[in-house]
C-alpha positions as CSV (number, residue, x, y, z in Angstrom):
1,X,6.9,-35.2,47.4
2,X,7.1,-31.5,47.3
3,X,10.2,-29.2,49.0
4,X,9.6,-25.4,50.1
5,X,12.2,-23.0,49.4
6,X,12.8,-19.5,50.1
7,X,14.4,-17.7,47.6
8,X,14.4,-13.9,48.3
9,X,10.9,-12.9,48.3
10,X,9.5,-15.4,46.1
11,X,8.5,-18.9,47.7
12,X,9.7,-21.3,44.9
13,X,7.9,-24.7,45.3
14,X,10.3,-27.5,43.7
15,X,8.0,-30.2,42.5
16,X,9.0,-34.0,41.5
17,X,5.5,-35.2,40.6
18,X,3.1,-34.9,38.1
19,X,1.9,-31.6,39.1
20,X,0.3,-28.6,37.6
21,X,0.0,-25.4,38.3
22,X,-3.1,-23.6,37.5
23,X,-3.2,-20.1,36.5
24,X,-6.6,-18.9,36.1
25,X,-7.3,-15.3,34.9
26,X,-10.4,-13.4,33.4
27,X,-13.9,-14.4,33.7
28,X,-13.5,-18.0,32.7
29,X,-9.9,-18.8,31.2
30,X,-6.8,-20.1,32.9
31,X,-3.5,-21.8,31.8
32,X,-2.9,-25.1,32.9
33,X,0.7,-26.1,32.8
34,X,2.2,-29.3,33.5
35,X,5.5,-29.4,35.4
36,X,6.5,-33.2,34.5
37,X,6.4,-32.3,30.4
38,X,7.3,-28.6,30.5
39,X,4.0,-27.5,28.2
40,X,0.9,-26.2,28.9
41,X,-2.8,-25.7,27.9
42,X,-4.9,-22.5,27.6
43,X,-8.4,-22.8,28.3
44,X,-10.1,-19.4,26.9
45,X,-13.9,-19.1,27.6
46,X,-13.9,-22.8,29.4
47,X,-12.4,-24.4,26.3
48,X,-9.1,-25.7,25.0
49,X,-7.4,-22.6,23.1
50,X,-3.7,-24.1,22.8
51,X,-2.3,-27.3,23.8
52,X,0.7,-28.7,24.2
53,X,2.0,-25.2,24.1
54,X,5.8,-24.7,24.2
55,X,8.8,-22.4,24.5
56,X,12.4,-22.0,23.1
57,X,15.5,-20.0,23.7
58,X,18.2,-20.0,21.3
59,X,18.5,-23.9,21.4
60,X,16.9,-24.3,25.1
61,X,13.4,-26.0,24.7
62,X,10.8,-26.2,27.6
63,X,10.0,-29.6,26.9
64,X,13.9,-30.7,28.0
65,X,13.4,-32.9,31.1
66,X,14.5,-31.1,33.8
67,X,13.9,-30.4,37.7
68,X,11.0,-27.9,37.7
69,X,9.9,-25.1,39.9
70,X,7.5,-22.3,40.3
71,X,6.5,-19.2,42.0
72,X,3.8,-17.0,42.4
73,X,4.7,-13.1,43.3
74,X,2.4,-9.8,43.5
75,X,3.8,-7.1,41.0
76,X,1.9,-4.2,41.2
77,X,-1.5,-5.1,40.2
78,X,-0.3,-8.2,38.6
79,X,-0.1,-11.9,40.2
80,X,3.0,-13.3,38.5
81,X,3.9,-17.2,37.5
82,X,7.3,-17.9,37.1
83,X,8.1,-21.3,35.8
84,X,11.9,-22.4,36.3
85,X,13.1,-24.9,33.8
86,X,17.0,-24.4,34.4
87,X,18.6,-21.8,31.9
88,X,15.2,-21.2,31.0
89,X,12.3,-19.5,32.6
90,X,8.6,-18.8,31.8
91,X,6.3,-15.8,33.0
92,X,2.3,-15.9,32.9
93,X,1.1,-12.1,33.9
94,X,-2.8,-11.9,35.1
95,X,-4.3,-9.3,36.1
96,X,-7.9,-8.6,38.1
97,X,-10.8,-8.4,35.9
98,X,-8.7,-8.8,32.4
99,X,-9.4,-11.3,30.0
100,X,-6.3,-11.8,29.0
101,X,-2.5,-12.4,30.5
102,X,0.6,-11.8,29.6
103,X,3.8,-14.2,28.7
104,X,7.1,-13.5,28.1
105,X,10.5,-15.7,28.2
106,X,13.6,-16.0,30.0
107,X,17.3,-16.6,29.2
108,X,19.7,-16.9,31.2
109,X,23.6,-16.1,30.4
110,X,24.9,-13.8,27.4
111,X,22.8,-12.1,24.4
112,X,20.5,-14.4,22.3
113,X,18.7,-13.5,19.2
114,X,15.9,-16.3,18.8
115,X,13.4,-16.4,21.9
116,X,10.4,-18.1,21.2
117,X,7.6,-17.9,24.2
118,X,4.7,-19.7,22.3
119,X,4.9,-22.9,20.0
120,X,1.2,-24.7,19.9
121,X,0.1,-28.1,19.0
122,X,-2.0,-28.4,16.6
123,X,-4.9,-25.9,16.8
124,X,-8.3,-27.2,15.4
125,X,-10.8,-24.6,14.4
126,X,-12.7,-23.3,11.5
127,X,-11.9,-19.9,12.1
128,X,-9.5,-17.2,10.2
129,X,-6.5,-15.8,11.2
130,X,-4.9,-12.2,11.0
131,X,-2.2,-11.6,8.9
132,X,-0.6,-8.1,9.9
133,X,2.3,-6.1,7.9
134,X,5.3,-5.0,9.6
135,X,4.8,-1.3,7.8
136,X,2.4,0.0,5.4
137,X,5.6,0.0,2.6
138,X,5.4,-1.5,-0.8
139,X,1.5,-2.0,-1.0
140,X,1.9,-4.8,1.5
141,X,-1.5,-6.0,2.2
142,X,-3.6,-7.3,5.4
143,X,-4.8,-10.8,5.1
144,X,-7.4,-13.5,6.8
145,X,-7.3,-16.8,5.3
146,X,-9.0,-19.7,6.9
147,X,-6.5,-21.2,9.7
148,X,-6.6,-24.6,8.4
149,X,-4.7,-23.2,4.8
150,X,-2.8,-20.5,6.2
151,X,0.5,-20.4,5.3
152,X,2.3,-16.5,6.0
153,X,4.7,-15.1,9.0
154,X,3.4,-11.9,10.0
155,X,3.8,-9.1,12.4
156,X,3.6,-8.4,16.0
157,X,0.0,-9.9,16.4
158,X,-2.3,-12.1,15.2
159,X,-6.1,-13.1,15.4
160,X,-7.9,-16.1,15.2
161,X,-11.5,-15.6,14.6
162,X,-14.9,-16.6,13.5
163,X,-18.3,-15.4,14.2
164,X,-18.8,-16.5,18.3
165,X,-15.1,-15.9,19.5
166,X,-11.8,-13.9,18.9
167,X,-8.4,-15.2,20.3
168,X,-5.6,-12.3,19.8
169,X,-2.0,-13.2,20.7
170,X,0.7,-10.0,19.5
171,X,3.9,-8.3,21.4
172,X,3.1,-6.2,23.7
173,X,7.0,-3.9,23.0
174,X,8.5,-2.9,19.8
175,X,11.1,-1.4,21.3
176,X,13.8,-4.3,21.4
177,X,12.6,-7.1,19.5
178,X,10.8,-7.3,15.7
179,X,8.5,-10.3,16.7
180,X,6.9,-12.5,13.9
181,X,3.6,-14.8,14.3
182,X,4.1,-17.6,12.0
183,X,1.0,-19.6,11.0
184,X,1.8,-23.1,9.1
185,X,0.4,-26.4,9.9
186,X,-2.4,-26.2,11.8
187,X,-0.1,-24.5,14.2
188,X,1.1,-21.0,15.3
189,X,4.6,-20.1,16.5
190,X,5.6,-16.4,18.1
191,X,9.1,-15.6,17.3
192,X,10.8,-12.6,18.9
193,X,14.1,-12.5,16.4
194,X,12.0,-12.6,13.0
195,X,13.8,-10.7,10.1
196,X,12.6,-11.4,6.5
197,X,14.1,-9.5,2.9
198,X,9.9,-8.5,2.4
199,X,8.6,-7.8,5.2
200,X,10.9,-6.1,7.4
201,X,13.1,-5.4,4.8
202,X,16.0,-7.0,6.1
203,X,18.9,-9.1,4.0
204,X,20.2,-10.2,7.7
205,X,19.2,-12.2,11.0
206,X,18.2,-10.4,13.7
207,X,20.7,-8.1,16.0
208,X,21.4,-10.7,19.2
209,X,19.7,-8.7,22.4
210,X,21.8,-8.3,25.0
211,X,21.5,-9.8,28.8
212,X,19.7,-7.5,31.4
213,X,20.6,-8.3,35.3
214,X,21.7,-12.0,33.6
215,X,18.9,-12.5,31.8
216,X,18.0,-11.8,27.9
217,X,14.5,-11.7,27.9
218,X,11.5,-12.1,24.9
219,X,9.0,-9.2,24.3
220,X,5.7,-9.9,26.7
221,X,2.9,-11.6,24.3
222,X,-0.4,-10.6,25.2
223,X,-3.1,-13.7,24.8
224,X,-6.4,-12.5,25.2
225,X,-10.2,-13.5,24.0
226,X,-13.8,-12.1,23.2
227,X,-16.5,-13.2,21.9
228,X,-16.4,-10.2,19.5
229,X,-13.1,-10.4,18.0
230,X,-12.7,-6.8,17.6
231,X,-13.0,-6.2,20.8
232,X,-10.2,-8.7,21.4
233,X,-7.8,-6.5,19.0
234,X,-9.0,-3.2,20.5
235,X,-8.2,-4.3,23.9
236,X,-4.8,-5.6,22.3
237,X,-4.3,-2.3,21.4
238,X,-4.8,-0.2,24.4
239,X,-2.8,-3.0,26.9
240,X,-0.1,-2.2,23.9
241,X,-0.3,1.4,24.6
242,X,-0.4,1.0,28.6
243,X,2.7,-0.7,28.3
244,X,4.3,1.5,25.9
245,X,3.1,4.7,26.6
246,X,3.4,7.8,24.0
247,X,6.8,9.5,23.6
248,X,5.7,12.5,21.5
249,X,4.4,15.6,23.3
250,X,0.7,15.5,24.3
251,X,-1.8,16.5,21.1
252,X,-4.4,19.2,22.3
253,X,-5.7,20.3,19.0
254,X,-8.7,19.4,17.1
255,X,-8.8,16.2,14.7
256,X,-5.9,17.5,12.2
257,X,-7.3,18.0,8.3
258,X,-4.8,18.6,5.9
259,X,-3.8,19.1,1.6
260,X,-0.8,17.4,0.7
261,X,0.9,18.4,-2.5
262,X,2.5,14.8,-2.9
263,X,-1.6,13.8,-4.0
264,X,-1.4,15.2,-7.4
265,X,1.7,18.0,-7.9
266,X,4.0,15.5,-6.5
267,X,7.6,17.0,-8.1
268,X,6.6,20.1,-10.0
269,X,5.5,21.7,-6.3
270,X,6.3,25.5,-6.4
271,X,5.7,28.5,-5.0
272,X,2.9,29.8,-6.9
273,X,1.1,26.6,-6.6
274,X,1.1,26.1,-3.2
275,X,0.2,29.6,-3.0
276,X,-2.6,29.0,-4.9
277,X,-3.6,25.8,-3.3
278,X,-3.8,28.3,0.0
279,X,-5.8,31.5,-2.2
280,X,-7.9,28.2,-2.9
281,X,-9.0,27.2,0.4
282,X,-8.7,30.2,1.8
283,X,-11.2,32.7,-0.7
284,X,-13.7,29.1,-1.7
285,X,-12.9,26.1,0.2
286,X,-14.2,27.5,3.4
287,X,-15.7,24.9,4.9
288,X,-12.9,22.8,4.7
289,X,-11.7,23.0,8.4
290,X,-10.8,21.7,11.7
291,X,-13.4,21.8,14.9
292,X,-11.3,24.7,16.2
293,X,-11.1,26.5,12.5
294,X,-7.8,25.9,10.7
295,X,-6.3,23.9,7.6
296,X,-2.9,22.2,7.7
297,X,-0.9,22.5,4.1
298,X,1.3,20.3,4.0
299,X,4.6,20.7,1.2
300,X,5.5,17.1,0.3
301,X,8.7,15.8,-1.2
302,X,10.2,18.2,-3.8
303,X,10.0,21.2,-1.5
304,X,13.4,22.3,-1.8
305,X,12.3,23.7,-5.7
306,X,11.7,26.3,-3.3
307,X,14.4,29.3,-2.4
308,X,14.8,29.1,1.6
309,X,13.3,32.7,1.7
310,X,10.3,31.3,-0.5
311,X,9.8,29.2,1.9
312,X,9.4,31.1,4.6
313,X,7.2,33.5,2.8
314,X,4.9,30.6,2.1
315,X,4.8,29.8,6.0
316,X,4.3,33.1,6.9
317,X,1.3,33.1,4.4
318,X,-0.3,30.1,5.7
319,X,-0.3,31.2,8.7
320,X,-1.8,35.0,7.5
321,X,-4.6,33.1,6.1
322,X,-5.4,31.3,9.5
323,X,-3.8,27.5,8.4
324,X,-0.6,26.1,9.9
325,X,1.9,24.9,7.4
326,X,3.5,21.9,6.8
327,X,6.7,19.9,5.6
328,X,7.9,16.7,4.6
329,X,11.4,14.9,5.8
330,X,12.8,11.5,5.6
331,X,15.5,11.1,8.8
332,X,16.8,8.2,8.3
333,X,17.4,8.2,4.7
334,X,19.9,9.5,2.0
335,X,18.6,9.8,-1.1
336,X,21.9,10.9,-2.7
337,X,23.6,7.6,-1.8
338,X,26.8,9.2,-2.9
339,X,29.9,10.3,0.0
340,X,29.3,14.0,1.0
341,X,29.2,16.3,3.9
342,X,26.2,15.5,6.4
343,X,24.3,19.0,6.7
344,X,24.7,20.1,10.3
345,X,27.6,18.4,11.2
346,X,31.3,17.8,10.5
347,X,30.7,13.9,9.9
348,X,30.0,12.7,5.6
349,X,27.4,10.6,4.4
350,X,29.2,7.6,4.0
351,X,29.8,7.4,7.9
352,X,26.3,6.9,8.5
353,X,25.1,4.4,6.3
354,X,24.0,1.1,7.7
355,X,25.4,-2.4,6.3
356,X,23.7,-5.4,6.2
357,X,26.1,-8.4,5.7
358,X,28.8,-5.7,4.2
359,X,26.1,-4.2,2.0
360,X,25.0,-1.2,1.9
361,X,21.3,-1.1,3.2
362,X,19.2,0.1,0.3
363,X,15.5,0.0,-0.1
364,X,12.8,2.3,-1.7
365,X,15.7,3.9,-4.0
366,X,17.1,5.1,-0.1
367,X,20.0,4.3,1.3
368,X,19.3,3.6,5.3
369,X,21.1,5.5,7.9
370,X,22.1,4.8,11.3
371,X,20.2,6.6,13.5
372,X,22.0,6.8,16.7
373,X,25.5,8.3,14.5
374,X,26.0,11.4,15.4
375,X,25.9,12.7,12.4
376,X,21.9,11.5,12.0
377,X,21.3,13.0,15.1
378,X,22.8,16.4,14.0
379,X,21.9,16.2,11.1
380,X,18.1,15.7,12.5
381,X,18.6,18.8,14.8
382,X,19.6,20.8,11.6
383,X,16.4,20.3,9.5
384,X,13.9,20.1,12.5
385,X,15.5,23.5,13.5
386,X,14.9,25.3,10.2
387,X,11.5,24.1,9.7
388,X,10.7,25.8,13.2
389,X,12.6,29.1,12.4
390,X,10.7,29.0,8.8
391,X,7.6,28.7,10.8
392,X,6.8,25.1,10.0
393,X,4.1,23.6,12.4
394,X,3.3,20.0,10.6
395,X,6.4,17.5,9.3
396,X,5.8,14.3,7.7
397,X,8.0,12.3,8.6
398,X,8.6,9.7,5.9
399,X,10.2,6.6,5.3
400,X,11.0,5.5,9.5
401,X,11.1,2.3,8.8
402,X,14.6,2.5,7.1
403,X,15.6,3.4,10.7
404,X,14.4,0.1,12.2
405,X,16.7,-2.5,9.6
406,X,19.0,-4.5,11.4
407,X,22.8,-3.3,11.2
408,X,26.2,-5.2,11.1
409,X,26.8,-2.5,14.0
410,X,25.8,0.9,15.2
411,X,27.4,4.0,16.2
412,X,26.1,3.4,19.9
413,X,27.8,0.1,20.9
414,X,24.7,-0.2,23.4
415,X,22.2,-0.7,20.4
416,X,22.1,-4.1,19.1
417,X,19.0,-4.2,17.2
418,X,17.4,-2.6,14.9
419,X,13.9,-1.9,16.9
420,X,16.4,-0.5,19.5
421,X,17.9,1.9,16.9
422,X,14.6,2.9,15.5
423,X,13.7,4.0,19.6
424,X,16.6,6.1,20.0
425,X,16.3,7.7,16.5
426,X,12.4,8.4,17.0
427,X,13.0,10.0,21.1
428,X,15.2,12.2,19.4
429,X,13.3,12.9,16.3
430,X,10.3,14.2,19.5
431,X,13.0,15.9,21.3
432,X,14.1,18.0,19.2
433,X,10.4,18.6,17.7
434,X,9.3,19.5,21.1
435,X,5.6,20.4,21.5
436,X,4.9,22.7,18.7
437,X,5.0,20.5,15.7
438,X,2.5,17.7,15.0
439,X,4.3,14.7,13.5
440,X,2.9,12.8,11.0
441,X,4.7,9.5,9.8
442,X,3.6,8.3,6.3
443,X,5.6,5.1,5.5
444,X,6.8,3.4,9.0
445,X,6.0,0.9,11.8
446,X,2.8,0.0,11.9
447,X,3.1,-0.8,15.9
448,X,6.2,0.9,17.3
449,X,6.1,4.5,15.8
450,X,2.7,4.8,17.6
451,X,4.6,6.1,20.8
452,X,6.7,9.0,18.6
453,X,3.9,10.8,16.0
454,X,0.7,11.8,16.6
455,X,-1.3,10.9,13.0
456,X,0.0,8.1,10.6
457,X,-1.6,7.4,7.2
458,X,-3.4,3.6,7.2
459,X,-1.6,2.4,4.3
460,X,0.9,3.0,1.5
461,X,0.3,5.6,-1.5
462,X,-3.4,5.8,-2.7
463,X,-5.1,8.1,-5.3
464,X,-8.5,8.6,-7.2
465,X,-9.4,4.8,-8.3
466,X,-11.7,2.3,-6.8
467,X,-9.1,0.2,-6.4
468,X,-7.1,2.5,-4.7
469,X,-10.0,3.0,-2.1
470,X,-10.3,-1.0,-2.1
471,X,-6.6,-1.1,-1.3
472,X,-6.4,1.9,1.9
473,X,-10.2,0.1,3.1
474,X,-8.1,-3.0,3.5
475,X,-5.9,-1.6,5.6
476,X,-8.6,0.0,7.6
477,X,-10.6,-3.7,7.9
478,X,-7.9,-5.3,9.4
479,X,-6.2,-2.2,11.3
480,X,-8.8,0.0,12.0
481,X,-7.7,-1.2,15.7
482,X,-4.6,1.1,15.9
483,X,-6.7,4.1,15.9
484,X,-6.5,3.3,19.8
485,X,-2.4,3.4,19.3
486,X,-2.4,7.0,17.6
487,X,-4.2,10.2,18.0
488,X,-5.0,9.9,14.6
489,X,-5.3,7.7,11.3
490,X,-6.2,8.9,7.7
491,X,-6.0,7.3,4.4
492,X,-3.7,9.2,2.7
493,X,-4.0,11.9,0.4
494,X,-7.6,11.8,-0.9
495,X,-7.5,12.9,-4.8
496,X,-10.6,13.4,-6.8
497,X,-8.6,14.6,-9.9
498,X,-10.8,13.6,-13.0
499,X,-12.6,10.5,-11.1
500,X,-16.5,10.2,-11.6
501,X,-18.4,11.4,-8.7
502,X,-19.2,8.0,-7.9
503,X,-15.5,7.3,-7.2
504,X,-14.8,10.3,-5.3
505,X,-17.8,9.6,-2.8
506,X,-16.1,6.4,-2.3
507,X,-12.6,7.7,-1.8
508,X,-14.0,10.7,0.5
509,X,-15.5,8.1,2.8
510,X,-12.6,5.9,3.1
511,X,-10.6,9.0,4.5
512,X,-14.0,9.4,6.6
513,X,-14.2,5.8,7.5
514,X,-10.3,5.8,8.6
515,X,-10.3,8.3,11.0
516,X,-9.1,12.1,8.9
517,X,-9.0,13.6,5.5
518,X,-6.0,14.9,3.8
519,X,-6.8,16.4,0.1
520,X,-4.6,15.8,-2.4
521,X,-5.5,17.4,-5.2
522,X,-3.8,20.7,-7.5
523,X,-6.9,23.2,-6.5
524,X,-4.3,25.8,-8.1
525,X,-5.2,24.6,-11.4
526,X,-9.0,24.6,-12.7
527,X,-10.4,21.2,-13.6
528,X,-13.3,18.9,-12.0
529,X,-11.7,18.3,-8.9
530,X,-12.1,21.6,-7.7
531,X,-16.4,21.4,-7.8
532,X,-16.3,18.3,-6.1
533,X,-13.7,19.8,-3.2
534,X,-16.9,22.6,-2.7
535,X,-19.3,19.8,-2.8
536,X,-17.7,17.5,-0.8
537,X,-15.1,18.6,1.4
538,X,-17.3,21.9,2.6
539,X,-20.0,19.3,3.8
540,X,-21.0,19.4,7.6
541,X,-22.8,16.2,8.0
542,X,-19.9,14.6,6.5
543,X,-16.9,16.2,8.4
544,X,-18.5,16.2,11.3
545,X,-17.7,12.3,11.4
546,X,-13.8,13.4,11.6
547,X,-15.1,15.2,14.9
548,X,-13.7,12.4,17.4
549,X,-10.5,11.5,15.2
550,X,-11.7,7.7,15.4
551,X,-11.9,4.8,13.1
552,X,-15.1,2.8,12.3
553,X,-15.0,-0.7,12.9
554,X,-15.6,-3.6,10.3
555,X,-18.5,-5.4,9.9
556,X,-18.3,-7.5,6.8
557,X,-14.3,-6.9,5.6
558,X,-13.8,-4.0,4.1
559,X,-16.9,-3.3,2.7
560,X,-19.1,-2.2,5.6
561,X,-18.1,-0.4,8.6
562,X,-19.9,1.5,11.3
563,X,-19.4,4.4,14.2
564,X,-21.2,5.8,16.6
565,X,-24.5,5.4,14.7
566,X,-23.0,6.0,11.4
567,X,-23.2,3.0,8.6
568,X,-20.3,3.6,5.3
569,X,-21.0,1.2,2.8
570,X,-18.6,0.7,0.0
571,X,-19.3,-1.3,-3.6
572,X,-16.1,-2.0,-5.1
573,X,-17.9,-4.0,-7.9
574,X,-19.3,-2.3,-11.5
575,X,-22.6,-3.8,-10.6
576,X,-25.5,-2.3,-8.4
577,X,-25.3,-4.5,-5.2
578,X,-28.0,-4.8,-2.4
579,X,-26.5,-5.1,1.5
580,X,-28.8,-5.8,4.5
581,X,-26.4,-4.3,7.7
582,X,-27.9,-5.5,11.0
583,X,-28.4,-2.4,13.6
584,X,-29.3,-2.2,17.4
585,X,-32.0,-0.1,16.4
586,X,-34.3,1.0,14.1
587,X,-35.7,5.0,13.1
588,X,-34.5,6.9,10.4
589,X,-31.8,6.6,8.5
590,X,-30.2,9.3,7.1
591,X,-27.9,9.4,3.4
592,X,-25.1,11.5,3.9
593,X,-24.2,12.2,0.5
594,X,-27.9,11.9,-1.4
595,X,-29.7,13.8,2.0
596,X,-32.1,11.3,1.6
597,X,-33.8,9.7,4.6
598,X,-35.8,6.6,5.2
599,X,-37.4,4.1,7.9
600,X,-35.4,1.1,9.4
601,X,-36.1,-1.4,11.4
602,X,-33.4,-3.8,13.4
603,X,-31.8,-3.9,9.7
604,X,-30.7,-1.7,7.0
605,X,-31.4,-2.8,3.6
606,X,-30.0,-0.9,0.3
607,X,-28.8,-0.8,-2.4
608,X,-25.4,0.7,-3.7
609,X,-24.5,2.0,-7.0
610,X,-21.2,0.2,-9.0
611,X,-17.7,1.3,-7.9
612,X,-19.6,4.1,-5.2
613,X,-19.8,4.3,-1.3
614,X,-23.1,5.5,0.7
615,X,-22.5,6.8,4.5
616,X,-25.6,6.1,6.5
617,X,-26.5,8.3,9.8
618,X,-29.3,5.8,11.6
619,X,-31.1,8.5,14.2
């Protein structure tokens, strides 16, 4: 028997049968969900995806028998689902032409901190599965193990994978919730609420969200499918950005290319280095440049060695010699970790500091600070200020994801969690920039600071070794994706330092292959390094692939990748190995590094040199 009700302008439809409602979306998918049991299936490409798919709030699970109703509403270009399960309600988003939807979870009554929107049965499939980092701190790495064996909570979003089809589930907002995909079991969970001591660095549960219009609601979870997986995360990516779009001021500058001192001078940065880094680039490096003919150098950690008016004599000479210069800051960290005046302001140190369970919250060697106290905020205004009147037009920004740990409380009694206090710290941090600077986070977010900086490095601290190429090419495998989140990715700083040639080819094209180069080395001093900056760094063909600002995608891990006709293939082993790179079509194919050329047909077959890369432009 079925009962229509009128409920504002939705037409709920109370059903006390063994129905289902069908929600199809895409080409061929559609979730099927059962009214009786509370679950539901999702069919991607005609077949079974999930089953006996679940939600909880807090303690409220979906599969609770209850009275069930649904109704379907237009919202914008979205048809929306609403299942009502009591306290608890369910949303299923589609959208014309998309293959994928959109979930998310309701609560109703007070503030909750544990909303989970999808619990699967048990998933059968000989595919992998994406592990993602919640930053690109403490040399955390990407993973894919088979799905059958994995075992791992990660970040935001997953994939589940194999060579015919791609299935990517991930939040679709950072802004409120830190969400976790946990794998165990044959079975995958999303949990909006997940804190852990690694990989968030948190030593506390998660801040309880507070009720909106009577509801506390879960991030939206975007489930989508392609046959090509990658396709599946780049469309993941750019539904993430529609829904969050950037903060920070619109980039209308070339790809940024940039030297960072950090690379090789690290602490003993001074004046006449930098100056000579500058003379460097400036009287022999002059091929070294943007599309529209600059450099950014970049002053890393360890530039206060410098006098204030050195400073600004180093900015102005920059700037004399055509580049735009650049600083380094950490907002949301104090490094002292000792009780003392907050520069800017009238508050101390000690007032700003957040707690986890009474502690003070200390990771890295820095202390975290709140960053909606006052003080942070002035303090903020303050540095960003002086950078601009030194003439500063690049700042690192280091270290954000100190502002995104859960507190015992905030300053702003309307901030609850710690992705919430990371948004109001970061909208400030872009205020007060305004549109002059270009921001440039190093250690941070991997999702949610992709709406506040405009360039962020792929992956944790990197130099001249194999394995350090091996390590930032991970990062790029698995993430190469968020190059459709940011303006900009790059590998860090790229140092050549006393490396065989061999080595730096490889770590030159994993800055190439990530999307921009930042060099890294002292070129005020005389050593190797500075012959293979002219021999490398000053090459066109090569460069040019920075051109567009865009990542290559994988095609067998980190190992191969390709762009817009161009092939990089790294060998991270000793030993020669020989690679055979399917390609849509054959003619002549063109080493970037050697300048040799040969004939290809619908494959590429070479061999690679031990611990080397080779960049491949098929014309």
């Amino acid at each position: 028997m079925k009962k229509l009700i009128i409920l504002s302008a939705l037409f709920f439809l109370q059903v006390y049968s063994y129905a289902q409602v069908n929600i199809p979306f895409g080409k061929n998918h559609r979730i099927i969900y059962d009214l009786q049991k509370g679950t539901y299936t999702v069919m991607l490409n005609g077949r079974i995806a999930f089953e006996n798919v679940f939600a909880v709030a807090q303690e409220i699970d979906s599969r609770t028998p209850v009275k069930r109703g649904y109704a379907i509403k237009k919202s914008g270009s979205a048809t929306v689902y609403t299942i009502n399960s009591g306290p608890l309600q369910q949303q299923f988003y589609t959208y014309p032409g998309r293959d994928y939807c959109v979930i998310s979870i309701s609560l109703a009554g007070g503030s909750c901190n544990y909303l989970s929107p999808l619990n699967t049965g048990y998933i059968a499939t000989a595919g992998r599965v994406l592990n993602v980092p919640f930053d690109n701190d403490m040399w955390f790495r990407y993973d894919a193990p088979l799905f059958g064996k994995a075992d791992f909570t990660g970040c935001e979003v997953t994939a589940i994978y194999n060579e015919k089809s791609g299935i990517v589930v991930g939040s679709l907002k950072q802004d409120v919730w830190k969400t976790g995909i946990q794998v165990r079991n044959n079975t995958l969970k999303v949990i909006c609420g997940f804190t852990d001591s690694l990989r968030t660095h948190d030593r506390k549960e998660h801040g309880r969200v507070q009720a909106v219009e009577g509801y506390c609601s879960s991030a939206p979870v975007f489930i989508g499918y392609d046959k090509d997986w990658r396709k599946a995360m780049e469309t993941y990516a750019m539904t993430n950005r529609s829904f969050q779009p950037a903060y920070v001021s619109k980039w209308k500058g070339a790809t940024p290319i940039c030297w960072n001192s950090w690379g090789v001078m690290q602490t003993k940065v001074d004046f006449a280095k930098a100056k000579g880094v500058v003379d460097f680039f400036h009287d022999s490096c002059t091929g070294y440049r943007t599309a529209d003919k600059t450099l950014y150098i970049d002053l890393d950690s360890y530039w206060d060695n410098m006098t204030p008016d050195q400073l600004k004599m180093f900015a102005a000479y920059c700037r004399e010699k055509g580049f735009k210069p650049g600083i380094y800051w950490a907002p949301f960290v104090d490094w002292g970790k000792y009780d003392r005046p907050v520069e800017g302001s009238n508050y101390r140190y000690k007032e700003t500091w957040t707690t986890q369970q009474g502690n003070y919250a200390d990771t890295d060697g820095g202390r975290a600070m709140d960053p909606t106290h006052p003080a942070t905020r002035q303090r903020i205004v303050h540095f960003m200020h002086m950078f601009r009147e030194w003439g500063y037009e690049m700042v690192k920004i280091d270290f954000l994801s100190h502002g995104a740990i859960e507190g015992d409380h905030f300053y702003d009694p309307a901030v609850t969690t710690g992705m919430q206090a990371f948004r109001k710290g970061m909208e400030w941090i872009d205020s007060v920039a305004g549109d002059k600077m270009l921001l440039y986070a190093a250690i941070s977010p991997n999702l949610a600071t992709s709406r506040y900086v405009h360039m962020r490095r792929i992956a944790c601290d990197a130099f001249n070794s194999i394995e350090n190429t091996e390590y930032t090419l991970n990062s790029t495998a698995y993430g190469w994706w968020q190059c459709l989140l940011y303006n900009y990715l790059d590998a860090d700083h790229v140092v050549f330092k006393d490396a065989s040639l061999n080595a730096n080819k490889a770590r030159l094209a994993s800055a190439l292959v990530t999307g921009s180069v930042v060099a890294g080395d002292d070129y005020s001093a005389d050593g190797p390094w500075k012959a293979v900056a002219l021999q490398l760094l000053q090459d066109q063909h090569l460069m040019a692939i920075t051109r567009n600002g865009r990542s290559f995608r994988p095609v067998d891990g980190n190992k191969v990748f390709m762009k817009d006709g161009y092939i990089a293939i790294f060998n991270y082993d000793k030993q020669e190995q020989e690679y055979r790179v399917p390609i849509l079509k054959g003619g002549t194919a063109t080493e970037l590094f050697s300048k040799k050329a040969i004939s290809v047909g619908d494959t590429l077959t070479v061999k690679v040199e031990g611990e080397t890369a080779v960049i491949y432009k098929v014309n």
